[in-house]
C-alpha positions in Angstrom: 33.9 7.9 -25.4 32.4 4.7 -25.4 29.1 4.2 -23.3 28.7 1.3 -20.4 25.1 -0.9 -21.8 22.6 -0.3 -18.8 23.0 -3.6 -16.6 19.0 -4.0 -15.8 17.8 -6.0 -13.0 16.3 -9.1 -14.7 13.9 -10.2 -11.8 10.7 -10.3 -13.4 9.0 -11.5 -10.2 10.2 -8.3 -8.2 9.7 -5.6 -11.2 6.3 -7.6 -11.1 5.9 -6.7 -7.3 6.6 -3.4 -7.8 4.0 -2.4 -10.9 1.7 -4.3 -9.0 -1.6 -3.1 -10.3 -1.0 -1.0 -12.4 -0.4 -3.8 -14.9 -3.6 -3.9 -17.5 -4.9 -7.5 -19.1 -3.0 -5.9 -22.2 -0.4 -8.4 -22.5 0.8 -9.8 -26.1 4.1 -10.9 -27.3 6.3 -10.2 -24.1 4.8 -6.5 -23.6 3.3 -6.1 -20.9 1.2 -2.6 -20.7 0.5 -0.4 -17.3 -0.8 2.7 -16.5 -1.4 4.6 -13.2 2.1 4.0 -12.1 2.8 6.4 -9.3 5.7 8.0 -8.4 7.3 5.9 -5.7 7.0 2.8 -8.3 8.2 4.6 -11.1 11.4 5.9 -8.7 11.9 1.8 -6.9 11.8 0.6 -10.5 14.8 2.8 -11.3 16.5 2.6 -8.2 16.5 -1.4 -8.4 17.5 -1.4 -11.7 14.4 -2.0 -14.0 14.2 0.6 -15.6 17.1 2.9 -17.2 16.6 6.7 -16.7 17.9 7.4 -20.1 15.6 5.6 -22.1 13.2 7.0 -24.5 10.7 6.2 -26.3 11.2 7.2 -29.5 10.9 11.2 -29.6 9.7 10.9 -25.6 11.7 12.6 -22.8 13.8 10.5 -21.1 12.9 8.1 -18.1 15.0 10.4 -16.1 12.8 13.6 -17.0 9.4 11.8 -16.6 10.4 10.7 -13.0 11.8 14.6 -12.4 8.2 15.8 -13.6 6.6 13.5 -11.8 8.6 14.8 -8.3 7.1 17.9 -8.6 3.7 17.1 -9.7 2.9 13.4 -8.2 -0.6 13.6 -8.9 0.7 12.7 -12.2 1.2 8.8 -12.9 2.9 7.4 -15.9 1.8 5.1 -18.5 4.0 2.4 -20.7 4.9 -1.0 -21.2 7.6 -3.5 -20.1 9.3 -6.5 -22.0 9.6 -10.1 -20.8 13.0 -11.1 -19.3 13.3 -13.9 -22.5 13.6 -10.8 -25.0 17.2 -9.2 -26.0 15.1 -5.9 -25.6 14.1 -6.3 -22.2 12.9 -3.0 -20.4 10.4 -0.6 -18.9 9.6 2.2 -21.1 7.1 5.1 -20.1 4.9 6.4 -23.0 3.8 9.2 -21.6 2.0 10.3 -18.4 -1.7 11.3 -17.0 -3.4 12.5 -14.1 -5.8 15.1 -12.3 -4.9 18.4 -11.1 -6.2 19.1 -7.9 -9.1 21.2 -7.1 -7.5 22.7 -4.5 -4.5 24.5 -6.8 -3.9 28.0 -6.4 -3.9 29.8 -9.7 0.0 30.8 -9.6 0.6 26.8 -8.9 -1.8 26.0 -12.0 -0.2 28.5 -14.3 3.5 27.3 -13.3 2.4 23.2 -14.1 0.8 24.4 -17.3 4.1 26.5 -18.5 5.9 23.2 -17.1 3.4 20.5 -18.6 3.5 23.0 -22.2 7.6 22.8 -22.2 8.1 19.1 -21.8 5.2 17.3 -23.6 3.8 19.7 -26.7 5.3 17.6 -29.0 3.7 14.6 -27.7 1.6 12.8 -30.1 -1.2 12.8 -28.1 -1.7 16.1 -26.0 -4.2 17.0 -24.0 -3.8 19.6 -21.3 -6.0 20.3 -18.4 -8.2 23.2 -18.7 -8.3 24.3 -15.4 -7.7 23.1 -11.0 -9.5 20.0 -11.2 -9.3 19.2 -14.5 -7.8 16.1 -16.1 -4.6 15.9 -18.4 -2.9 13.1 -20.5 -0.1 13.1 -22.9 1.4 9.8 -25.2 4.1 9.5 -27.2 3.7 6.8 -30.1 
């Protein structure tokens, strides 16, 4: 079976538009880094063609399983970088993710995002869970 090369949008300007701020001043050698990316950028970015839900950052889930987690939780945002339209390599890629649980979160609800959170990111490089409701959580894949 031979596999189709994801055909990315290459409009710098509009994938621009759509990280908005969550672009950092961290910017060297056409990679761009952000962080705080919510879940209606992170789901425009695929749905224009920017970013390709199978991609992975090295032993990351995919694209497609970040934006699935982050459905279900949005209080989570991602983290990553993108490349400069000039690069053969051009891309978003999500490193990993962050966020705060609510205060508010009912113990079963906590318990279910921690089985969740413990099933799809322990093998991150970086992995730090949240303790408790209200607690914050970040995991990185190098």
């Amino acid at each position: 079976m031979t596999t189709i090369p994801f055909a990315f949008n290459r409009n710098s300007k509009r994938r621009s538009a759509i990280i908005g701020t969550a672009y950092t001043r961290d910017n060297s050698g056409g990679i761009r880094r952000y962080k705080l990316l919510a879940l209606m950028q992170l789901r425009a970015l695929v749905n224009e063609g920017f970013a390709d839900p199978n991609d992975q950052q090295n032993d990351a889930p995919s694209l497609a399983a970040f934006l699935g987690f982050m459905s279900v939780y949005p209080f989570a945002t991602a983290h990553g970088y993108t490349i400069e339209p000039k690069r053969d390599d051009y891309r978003v890629s999500v490193e990993g993710i962050s966020g705060q649980v609510p205060a508010d979160l009912g113990a079963q609800a906590f318990e279910c995002f921690v089985h969740v959170f413990e099933r799809m990111f322990s093998g991150a490089d970086e992995y730090d869970p949240p303790a408790g409701p209200g607690a914050k959580f970040r995991i990185w894949y190098d």
